[in-house]
C-alpha positions, -999 to 999 in steps of 0.1 A, spaced: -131 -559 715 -152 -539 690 -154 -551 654 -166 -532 630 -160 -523 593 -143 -490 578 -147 -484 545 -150 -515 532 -124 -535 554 -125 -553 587 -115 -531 618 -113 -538 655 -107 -512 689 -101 -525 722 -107 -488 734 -128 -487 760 -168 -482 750 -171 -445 759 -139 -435 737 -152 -411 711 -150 -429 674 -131 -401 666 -101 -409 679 -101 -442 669 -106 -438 634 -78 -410 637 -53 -427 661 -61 -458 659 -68 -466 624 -47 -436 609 -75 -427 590 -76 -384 592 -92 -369 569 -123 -365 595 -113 -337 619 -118 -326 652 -134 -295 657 -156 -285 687 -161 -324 708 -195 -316 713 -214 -330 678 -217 -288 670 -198 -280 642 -196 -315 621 -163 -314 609 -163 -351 622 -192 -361 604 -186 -396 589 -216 -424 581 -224 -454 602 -247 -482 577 -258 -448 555 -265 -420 583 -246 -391 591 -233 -393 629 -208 -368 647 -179 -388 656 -165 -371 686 -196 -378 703 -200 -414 688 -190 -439 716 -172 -466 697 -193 -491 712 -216 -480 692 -202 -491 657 -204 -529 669 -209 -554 639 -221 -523 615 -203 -504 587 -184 -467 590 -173 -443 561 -152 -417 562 -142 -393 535 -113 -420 527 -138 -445 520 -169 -420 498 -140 -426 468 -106 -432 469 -100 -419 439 -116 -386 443 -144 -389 419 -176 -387 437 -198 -364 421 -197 -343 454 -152 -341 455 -156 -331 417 -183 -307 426 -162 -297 455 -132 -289 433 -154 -271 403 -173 -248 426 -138 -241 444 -156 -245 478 -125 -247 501 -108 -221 520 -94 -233 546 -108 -267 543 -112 -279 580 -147 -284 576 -147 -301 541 -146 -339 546 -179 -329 573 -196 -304 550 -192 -331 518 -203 -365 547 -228 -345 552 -241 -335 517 -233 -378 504 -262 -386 534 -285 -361 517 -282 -374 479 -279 -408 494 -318 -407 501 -328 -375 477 -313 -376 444 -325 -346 437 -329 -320 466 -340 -287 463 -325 -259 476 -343 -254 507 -340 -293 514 -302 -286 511 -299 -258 529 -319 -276 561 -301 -308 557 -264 -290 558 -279 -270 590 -252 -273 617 -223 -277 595 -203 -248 603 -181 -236 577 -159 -205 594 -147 -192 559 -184 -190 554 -180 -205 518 -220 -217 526 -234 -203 495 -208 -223 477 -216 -255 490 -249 -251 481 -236 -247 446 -219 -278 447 -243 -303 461 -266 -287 434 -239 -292 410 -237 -330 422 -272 -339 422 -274 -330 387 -250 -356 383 -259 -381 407 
């Protein structure tokens, strides 16, 4: 058995050690607001944390999360009011949203360790988030608009 903790609560697989994270935090745990998207760590609409650092979770064994801490969008606020969901919402970033909960994972790991990021440093650190509405120059906007009030 694999114990490990999901946004703040006590969680357990007995998957075997190769199965993807992915699908456990999805199927197992319920928990789907980190999506599926390419299966090979390209595209990072599974992006979620593991103790702070942004990891692809299709590629993730689950063996891997043993005795260390995982957040997915449901657990960066539950409420919604991370500077980065309100930025999200002001900049009216989404299209389609697919690759949302990846692109803002992604951007919380960045502010995490650089409060305030220039553009280039965003631009670099969101490299290999694919967004296929292309709203990139929006996100942009947004993290911008979130570090301001980080």
């Amino acid at each position: 058995m694999i114990k490990f903790v999901v946004n703040g609560k006590e969680a357990w697989s007995e998957q075997p050690a190769d199965t993807p994270l992915l699908w456990v935090i999805r199927e197992e745990l319920g928990l789907t607001g980190t999506k599926f998207g390419c299966g090979i760590a390209q595209c990072g609409a599974c992006t979620v944390h593991i103790n702070g650092n942004p990891v692809r979770a299709c590629s993730t064994p689950v063996s891997a999360v043993q005795g260390k801490q995982v957040t997915t969008i449901e657990g960066l606020s539950p409420s919604g009011q991370h500077p980065l969901q309100k930025a999200w919402i002001a900049e009216q970033v989404p299209q389609c949203g697919y690759c949302q909960s990846g692109q803002i994972m992604q951007a919380a790991a960045l502010l995490a360790k650089n409060k305030k990021p220039t553009r280039q440093q965003i631009m670099s650190h969101m490299n290999g988030n694919i967004c296929r509405c292309g709203t990139y120059s929006g996100i942009v906007r947004a993290i911008e608009r979130a570090a301001k009030e980080v």
